[in-house]
DSSP file (Angstrom, degrees, kcal/mol; ACC not computed):
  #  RESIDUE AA STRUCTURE BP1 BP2  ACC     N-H-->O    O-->H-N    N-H-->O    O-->H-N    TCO  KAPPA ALPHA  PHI   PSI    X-CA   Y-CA   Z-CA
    1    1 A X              0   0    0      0, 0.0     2,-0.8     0, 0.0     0, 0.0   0.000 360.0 360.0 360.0 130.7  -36.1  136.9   17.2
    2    2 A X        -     0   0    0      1,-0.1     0, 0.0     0, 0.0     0, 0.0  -0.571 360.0-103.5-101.8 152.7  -35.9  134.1   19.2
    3    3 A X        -     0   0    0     -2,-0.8     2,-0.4     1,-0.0    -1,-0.1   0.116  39.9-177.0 -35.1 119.0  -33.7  131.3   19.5
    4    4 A X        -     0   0    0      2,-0.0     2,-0.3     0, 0.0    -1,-0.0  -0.978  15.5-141.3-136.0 146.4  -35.2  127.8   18.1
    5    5 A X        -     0   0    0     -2,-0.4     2,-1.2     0, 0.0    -2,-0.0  -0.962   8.1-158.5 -86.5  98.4  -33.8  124.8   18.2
    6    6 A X        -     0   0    0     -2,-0.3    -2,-0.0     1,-0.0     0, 0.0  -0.772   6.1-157.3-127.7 126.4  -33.8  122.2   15.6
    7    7 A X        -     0   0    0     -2,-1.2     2,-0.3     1,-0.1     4,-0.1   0.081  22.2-123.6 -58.2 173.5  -33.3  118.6   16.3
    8    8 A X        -     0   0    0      2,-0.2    -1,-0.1     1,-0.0     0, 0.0  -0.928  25.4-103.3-123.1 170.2  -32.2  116.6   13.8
    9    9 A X  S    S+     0   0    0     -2,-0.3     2,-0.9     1,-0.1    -1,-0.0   0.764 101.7  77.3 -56.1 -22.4  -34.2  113.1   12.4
   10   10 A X  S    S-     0   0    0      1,-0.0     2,-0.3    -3,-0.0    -2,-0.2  -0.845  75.4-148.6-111.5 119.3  -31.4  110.8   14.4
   11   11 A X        -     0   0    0     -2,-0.9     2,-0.3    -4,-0.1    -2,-0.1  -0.532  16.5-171.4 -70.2 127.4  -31.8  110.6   17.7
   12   12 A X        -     0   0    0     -2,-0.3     2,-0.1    24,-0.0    24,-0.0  -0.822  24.8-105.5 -99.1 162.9  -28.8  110.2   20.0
   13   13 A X    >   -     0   0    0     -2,-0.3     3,-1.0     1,-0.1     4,-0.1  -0.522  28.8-125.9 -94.9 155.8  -28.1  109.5   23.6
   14   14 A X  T 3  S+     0   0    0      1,-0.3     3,-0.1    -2,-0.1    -1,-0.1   0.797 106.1  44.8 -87.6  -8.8  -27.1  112.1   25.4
   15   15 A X  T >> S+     0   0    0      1,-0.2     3,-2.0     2,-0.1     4,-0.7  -0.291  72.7 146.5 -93.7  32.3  -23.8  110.6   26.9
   16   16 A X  G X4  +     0   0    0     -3,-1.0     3,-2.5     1,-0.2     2,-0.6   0.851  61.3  59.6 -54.8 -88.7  -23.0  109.4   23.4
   17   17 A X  G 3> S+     0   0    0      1,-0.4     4,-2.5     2,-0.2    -1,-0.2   0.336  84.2  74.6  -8.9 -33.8  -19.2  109.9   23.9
   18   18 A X  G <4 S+     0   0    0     -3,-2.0     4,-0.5    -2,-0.6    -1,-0.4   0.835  90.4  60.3 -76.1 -24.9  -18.9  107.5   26.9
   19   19 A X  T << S+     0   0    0     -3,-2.5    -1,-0.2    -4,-0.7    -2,-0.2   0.564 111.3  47.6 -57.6   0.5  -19.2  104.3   24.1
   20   20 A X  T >4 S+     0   0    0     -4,-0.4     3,-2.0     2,-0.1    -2,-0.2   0.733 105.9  51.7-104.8 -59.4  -16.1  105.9   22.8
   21   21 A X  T 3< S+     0   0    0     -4,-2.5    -2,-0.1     1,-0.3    -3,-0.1   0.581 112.3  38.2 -77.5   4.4  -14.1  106.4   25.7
   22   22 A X  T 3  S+     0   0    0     -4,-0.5    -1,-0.3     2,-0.0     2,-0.3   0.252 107.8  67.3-115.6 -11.1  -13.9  103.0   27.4
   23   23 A X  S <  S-     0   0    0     -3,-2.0     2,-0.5     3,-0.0     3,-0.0  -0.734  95.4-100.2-116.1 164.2  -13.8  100.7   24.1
   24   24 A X    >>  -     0   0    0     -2,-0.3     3,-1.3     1,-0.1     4,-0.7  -0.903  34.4-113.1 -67.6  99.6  -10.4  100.8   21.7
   25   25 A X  H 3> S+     0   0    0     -2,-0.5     4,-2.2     1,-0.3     5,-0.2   0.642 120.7  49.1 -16.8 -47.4  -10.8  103.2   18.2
   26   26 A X  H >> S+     0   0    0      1,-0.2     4,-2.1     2,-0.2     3,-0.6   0.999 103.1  53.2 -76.5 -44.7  -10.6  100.1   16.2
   27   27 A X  H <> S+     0   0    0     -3,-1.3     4,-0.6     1,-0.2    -2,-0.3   0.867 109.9  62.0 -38.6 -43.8  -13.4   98.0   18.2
   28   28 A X  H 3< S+     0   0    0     -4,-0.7    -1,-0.2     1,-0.2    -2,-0.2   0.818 101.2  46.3 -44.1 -36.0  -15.3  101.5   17.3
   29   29 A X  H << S+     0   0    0     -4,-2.2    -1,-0.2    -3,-0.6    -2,-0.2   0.814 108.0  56.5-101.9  -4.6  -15.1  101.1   13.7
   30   30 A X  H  < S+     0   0    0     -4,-2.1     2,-0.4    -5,-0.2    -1,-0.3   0.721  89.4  71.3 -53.4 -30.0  -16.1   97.9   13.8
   31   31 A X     <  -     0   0    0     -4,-0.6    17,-0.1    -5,-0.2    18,-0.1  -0.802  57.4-178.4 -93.2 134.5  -19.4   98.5   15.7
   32   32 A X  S >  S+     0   0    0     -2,-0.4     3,-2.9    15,-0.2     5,-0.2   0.580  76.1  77.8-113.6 -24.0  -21.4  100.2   12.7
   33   33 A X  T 3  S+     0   0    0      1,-0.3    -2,-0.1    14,-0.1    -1,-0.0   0.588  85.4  58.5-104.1 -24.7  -24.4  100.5   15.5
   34   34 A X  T 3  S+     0   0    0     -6,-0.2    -1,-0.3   -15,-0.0     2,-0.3   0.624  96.1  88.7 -92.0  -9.1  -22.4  103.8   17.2
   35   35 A X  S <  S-     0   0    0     -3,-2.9     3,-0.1     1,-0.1    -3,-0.1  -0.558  79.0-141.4 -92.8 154.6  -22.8  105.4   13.6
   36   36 A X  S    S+     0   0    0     -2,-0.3     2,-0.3     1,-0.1    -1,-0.1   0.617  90.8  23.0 -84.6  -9.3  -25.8  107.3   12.7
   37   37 A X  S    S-     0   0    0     -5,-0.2     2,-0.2     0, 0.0    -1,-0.1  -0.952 101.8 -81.4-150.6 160.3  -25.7  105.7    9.1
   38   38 A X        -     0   0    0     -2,-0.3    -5,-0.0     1,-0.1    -6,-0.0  -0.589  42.4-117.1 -74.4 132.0  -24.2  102.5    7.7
   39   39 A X    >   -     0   0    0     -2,-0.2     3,-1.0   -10,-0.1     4,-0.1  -0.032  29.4-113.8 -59.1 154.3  -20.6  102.7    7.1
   40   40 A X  G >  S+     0   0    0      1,-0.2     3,-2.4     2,-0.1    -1,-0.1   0.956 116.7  69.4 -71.8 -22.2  -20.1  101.9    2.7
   41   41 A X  G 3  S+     0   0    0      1,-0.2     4,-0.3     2,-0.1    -1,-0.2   0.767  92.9  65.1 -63.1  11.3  -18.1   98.3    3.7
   42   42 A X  G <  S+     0   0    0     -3,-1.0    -1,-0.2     1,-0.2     5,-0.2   0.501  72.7  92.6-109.2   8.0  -22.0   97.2    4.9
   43   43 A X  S <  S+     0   0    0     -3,-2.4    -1,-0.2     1,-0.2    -2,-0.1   0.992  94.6  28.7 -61.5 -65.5  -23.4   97.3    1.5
   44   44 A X  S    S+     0   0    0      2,-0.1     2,-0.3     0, 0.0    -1,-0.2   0.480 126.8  34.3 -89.8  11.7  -22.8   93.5    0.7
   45   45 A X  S    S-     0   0    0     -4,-0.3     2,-0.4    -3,-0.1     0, 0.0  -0.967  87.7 -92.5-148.8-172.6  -23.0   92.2    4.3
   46   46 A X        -     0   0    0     -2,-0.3     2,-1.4     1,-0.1    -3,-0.1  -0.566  33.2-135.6-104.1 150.8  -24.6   92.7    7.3
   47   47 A X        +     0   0    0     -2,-0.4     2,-0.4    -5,-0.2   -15,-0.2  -0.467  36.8 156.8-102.6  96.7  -23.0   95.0   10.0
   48   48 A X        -     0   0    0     -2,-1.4     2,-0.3   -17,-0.1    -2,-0.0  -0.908  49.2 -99.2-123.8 163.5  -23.1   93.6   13.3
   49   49 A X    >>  -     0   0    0     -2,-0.4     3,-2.6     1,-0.1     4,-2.1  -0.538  40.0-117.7 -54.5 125.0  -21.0   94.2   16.4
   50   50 A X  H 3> S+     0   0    0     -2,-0.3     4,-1.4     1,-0.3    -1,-0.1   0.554 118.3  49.8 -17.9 -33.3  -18.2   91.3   16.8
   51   51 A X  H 34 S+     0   0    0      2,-0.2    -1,-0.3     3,-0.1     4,-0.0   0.559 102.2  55.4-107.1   3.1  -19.6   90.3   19.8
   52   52 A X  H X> S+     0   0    0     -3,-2.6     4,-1.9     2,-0.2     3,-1.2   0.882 103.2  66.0 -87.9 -36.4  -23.4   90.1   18.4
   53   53 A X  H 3X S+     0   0    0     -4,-2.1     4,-2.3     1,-0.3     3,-0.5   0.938 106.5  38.9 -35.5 -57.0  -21.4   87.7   16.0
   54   54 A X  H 3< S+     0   0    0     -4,-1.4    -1,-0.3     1,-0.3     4,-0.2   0.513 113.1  51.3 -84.9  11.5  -20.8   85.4   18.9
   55   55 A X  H X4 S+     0   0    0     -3,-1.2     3,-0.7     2,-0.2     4,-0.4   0.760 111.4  48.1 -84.8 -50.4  -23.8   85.7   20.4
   56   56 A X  H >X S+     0   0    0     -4,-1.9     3,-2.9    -3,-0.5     4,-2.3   0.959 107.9  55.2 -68.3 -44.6  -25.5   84.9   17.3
   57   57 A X  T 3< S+     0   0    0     -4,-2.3    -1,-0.3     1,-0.4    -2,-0.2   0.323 106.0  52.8 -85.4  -0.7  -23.2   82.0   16.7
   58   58 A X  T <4 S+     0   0    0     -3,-0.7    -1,-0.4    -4,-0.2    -2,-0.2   0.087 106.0  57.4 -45.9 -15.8  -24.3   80.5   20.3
   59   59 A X  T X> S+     0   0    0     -3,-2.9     3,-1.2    -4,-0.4     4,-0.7   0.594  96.3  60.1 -75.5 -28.2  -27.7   80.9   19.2
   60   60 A X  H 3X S+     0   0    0     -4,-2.3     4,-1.6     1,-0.3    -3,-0.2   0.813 109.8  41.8 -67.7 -21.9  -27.0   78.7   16.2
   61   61 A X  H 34 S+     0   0    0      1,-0.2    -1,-0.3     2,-0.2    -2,-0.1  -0.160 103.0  60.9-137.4  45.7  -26.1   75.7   18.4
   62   62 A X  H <4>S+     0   0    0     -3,-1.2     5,-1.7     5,-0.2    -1,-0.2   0.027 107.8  51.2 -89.2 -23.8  -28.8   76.2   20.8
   63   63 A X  H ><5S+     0   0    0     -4,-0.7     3,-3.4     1,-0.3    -2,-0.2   0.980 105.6  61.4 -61.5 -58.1  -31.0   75.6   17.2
   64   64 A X  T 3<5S+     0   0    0     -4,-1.6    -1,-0.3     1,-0.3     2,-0.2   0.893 101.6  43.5 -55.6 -44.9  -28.8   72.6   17.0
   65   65 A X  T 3 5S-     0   0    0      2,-0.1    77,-0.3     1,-0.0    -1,-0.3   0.026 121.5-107.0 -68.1  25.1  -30.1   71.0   20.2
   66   66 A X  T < 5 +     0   0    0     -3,-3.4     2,-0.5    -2,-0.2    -3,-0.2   0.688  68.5 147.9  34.8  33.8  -33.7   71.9   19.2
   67   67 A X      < -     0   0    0     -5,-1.7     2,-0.6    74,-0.2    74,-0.2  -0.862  32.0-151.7 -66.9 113.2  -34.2   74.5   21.5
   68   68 A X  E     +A  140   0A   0     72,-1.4    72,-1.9    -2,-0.5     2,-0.3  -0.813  20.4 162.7-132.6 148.7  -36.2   76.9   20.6
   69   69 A X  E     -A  139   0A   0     -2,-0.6    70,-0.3    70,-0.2     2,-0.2  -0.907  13.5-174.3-142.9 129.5  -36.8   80.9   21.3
   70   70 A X  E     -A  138   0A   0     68,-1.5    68,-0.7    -2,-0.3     2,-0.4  -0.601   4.7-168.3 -64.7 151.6  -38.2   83.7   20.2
   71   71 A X  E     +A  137   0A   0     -2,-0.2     2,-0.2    66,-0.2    66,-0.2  -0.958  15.9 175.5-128.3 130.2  -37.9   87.4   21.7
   72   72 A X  E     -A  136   0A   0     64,-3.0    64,-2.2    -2,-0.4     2,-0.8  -0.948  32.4-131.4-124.7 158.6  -40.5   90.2   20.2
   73   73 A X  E     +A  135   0A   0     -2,-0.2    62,-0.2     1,-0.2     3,-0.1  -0.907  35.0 167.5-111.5 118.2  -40.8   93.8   21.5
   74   74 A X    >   +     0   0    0     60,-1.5     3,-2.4    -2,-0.8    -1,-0.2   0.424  20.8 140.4 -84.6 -20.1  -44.8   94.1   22.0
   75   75 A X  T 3   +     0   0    0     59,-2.1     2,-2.3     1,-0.3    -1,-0.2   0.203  65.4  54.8 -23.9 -88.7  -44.6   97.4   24.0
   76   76 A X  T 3  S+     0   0    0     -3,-0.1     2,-0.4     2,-0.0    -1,-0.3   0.273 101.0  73.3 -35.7 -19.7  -47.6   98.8   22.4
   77   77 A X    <   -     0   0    0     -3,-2.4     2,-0.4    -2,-2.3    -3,-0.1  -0.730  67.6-138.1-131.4 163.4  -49.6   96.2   23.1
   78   78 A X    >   -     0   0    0     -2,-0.4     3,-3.4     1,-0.1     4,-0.3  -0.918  36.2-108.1 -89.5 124.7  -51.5   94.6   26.0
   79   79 A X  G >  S+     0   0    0     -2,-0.4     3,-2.1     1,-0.4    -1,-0.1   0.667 121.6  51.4  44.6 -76.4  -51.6   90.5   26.7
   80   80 A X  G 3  S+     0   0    0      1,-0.3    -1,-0.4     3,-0.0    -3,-0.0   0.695  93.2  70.0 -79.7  -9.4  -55.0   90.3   25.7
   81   81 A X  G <  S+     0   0    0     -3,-3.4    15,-2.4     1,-0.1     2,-0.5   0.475  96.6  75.3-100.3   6.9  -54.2   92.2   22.4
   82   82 A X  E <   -C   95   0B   0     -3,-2.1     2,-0.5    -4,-0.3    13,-0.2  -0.912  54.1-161.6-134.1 132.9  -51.9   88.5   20.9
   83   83 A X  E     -C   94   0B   0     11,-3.7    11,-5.1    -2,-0.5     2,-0.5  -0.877   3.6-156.4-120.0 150.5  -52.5   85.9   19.9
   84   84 A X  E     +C   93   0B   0     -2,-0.5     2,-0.3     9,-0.3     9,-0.2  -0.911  23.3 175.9 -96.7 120.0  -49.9   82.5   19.7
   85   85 A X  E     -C   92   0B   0      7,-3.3     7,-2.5    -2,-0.5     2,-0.5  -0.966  18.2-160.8-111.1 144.6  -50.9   80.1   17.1
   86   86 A X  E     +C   91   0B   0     -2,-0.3     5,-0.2     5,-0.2     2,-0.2  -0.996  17.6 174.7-120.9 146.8  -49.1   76.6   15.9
   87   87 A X        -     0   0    0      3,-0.8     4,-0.1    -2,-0.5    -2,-0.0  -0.528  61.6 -38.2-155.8 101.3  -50.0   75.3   12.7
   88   88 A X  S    S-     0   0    0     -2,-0.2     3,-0.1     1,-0.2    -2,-0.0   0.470 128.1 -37.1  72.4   9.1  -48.6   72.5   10.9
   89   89 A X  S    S+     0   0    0      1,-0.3    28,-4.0    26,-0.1     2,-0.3   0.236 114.0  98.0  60.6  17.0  -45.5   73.5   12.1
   90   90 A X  E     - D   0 116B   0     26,-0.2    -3,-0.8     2,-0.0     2,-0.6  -0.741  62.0-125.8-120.0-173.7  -45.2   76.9   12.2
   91   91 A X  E     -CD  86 115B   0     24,-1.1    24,-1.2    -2,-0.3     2,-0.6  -0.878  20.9-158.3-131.8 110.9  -45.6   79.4   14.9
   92   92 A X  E     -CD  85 114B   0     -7,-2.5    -7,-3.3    -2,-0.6     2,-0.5  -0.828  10.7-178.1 -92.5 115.4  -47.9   82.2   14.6
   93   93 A X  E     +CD  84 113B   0     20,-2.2    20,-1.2    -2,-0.6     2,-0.5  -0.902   9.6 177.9 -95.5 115.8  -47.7   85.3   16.5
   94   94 A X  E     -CD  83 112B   0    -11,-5.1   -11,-3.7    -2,-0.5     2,-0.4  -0.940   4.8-178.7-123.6 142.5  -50.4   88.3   16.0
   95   95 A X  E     +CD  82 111B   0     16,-2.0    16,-1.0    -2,-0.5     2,-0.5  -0.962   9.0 153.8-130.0 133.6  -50.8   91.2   17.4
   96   96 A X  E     - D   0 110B   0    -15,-2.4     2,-0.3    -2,-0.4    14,-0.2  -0.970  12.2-175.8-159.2 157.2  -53.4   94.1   17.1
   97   97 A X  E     - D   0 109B   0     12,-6.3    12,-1.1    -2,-0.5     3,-0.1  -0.887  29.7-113.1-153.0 131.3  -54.9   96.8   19.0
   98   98 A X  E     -     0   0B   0     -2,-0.3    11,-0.2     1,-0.2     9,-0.1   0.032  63.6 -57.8 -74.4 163.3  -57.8   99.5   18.1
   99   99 A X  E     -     0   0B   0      9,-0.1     9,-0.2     7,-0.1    -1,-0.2   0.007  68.2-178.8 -50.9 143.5  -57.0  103.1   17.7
  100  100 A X  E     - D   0 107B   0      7,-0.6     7,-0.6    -3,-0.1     5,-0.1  -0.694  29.3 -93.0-154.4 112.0  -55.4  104.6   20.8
  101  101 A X  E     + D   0 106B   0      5,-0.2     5,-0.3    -2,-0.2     2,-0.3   0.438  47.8 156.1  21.8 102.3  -54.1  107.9   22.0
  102  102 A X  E >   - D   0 105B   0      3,-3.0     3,-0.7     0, 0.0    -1,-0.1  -0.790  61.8 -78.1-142.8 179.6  -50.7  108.6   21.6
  103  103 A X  T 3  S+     0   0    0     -2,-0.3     3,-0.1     1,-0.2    -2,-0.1   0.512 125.7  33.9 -81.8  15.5  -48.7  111.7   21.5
  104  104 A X  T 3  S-     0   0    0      1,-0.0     2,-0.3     0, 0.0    -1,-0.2   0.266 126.5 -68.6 -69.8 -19.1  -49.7  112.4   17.7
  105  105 A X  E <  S-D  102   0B   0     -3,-0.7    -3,-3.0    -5,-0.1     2,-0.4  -0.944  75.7 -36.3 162.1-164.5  -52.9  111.2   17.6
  106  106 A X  E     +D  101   0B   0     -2,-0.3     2,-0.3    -5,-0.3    -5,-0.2  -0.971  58.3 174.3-116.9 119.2  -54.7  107.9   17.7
  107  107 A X  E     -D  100   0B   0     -7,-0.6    -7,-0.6    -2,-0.4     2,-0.4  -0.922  14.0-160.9-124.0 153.6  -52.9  105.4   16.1
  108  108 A X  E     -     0   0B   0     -2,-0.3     2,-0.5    -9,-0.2   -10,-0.2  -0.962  13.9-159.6-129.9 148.2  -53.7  101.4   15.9
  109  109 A X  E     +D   97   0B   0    -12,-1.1   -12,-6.3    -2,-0.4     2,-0.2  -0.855  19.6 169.4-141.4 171.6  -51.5   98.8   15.1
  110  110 A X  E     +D   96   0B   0     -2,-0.5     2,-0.4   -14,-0.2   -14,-0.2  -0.959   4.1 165.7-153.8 128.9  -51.2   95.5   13.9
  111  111 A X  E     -D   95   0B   0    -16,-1.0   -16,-2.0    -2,-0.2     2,-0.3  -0.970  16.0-155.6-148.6-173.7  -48.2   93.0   12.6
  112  112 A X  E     -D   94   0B   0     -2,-0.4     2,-0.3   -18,-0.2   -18,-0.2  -0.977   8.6-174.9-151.0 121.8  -47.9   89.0   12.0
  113  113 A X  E     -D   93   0B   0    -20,-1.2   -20,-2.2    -2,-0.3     2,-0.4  -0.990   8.2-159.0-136.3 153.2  -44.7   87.5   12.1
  114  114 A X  E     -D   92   0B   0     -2,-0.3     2,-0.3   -22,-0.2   -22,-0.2  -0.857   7.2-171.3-125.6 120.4  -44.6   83.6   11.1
  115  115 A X  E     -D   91   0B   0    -24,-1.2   -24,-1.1    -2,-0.4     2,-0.2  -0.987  27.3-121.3-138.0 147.8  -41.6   81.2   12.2
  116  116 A X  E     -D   90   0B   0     -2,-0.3   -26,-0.2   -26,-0.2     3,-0.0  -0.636  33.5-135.6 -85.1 124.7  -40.8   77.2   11.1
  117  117 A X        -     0   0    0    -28,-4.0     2,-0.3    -2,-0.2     3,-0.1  -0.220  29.5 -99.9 -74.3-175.3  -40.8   75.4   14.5
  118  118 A X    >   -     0   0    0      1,-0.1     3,-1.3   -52,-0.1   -50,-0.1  -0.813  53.1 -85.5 -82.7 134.0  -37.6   72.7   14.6
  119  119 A X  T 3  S+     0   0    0     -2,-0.3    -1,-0.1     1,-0.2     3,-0.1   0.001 115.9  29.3 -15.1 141.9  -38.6   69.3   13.9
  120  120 A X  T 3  S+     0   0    0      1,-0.2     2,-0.2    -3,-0.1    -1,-0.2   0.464  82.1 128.1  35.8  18.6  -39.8   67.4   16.8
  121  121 A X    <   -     0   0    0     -3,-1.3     2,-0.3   -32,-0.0    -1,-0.2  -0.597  41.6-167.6 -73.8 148.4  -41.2   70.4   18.6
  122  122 A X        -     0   0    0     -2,-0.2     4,-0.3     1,-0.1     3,-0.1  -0.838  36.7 -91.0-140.9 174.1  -44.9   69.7   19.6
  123  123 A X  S >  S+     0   0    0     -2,-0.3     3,-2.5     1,-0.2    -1,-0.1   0.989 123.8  48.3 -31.7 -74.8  -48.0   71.9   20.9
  124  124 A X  T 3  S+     0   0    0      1,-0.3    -1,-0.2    -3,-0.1    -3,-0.0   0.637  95.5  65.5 -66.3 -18.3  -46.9   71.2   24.5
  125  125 A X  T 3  S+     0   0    0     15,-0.1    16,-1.8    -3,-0.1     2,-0.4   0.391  87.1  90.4 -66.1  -3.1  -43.3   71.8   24.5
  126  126 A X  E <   +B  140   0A   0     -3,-2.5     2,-0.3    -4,-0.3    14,-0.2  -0.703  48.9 172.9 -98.2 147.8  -43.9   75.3   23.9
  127  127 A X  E     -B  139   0A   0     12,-2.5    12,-1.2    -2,-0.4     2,-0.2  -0.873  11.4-163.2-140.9 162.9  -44.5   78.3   26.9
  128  128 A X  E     -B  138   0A   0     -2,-0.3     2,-0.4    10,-0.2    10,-0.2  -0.950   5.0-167.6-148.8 146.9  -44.7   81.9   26.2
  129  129 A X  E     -B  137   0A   0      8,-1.5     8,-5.7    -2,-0.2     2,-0.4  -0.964  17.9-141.8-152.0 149.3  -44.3   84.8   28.8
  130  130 A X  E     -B  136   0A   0     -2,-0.4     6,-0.2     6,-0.2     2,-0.1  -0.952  22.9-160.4 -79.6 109.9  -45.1   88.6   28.8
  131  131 A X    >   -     0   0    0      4,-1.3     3,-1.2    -2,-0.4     5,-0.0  -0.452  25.9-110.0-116.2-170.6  -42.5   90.0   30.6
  132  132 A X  T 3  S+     0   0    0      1,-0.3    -1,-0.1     2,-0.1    -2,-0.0   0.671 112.6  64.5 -94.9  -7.1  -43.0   94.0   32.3
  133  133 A X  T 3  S-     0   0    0      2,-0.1    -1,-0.3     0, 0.0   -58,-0.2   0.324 124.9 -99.6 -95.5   5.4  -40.6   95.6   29.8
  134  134 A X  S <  S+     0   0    0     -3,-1.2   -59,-2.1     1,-0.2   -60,-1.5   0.777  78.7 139.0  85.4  30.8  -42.9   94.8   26.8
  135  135 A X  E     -A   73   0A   0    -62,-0.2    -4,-1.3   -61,-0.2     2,-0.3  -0.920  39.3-155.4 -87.0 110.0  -40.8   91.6   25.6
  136  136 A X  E     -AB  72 130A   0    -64,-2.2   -64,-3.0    -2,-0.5     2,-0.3  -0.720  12.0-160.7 -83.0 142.4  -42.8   88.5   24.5
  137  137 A X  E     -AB  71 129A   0     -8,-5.7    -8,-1.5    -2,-0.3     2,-0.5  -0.980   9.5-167.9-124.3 125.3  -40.9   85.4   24.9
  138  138 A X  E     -AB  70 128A   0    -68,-0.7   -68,-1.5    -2,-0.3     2,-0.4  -0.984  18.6-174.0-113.0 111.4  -41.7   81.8   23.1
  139  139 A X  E     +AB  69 127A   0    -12,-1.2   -12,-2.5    -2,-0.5     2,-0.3  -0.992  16.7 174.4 -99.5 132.6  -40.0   79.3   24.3
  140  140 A X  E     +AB  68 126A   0    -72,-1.9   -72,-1.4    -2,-0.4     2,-0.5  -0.971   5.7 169.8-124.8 143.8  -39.5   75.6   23.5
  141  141 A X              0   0    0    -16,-1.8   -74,-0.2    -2,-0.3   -75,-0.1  -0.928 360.0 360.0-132.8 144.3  -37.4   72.8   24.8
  142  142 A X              0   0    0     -2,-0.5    -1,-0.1   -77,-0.3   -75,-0.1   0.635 360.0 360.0 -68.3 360.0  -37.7   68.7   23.8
């Protein structure tokens, strides 16, 4: 018989070991993100890396100076396939794209995600860019 190989459903990188061998054991068991399942302490809060904490918490007081930014990962989809909307104060993004080729199949997709602009954000203070790695960015500044 011959030899088959069977993956399992979580994907790893294949140099998985080098996040280990440069960081400190305990900085490891902090980062829940290096585990293949959430650790039990993440049951009643949310498990982020120590340093996404401060990251996040420099994003809270960009918020505070009414700056504002979204990042979404569009790969799938082309430019022409989203549309930006404001309305009343919110910011609507949609995206959709008719059935297309893939390795499975044809699949089409579609999502809507909806965000409350900051107070004294207007139409014009807002920009949006496509960037070549399949990131939309919305940005706004006063």
């Amino acid at each position: 018989m011959e030899g088959v190989t069977i993956r399992h459903w979580v994907e790893t990188p294949a140099r998985y070991q080098e996040k280990f061998a440069t960081r400190d054991l305990e900085d490891c068991i902090l980062q829940h993100s290096l585990y293949a399942l959430p650790g039990p302490r993440c049951k009643d809060q949310l498990c982020r890396d120590p340093k996404e904490e401060e990251k996040l918490a420099e994003g809270h007081k960009t918020t505070e100076n009414k700056e504002f930014k979204v990042l979404l990962d569009v790969v799938q989809f082309r430019p022409e396939d989203i549309i930006i909307q404001i309305f009343e104060g919110w910011l609507i993004i949609k995206g959709e794209h008719q059935p297309r080729m893939d390795e499975h199949g044809f699949a089409s997709r579609s999502f809507t995600r909806i965000y409350k602009l900051p107070s004294g954000i207007e139409t014009k203070d807002l920009f949006a860019v496509f960037c070549h790695d399949g990131v939309l960015a919305v940005e706004a500044s006063p």
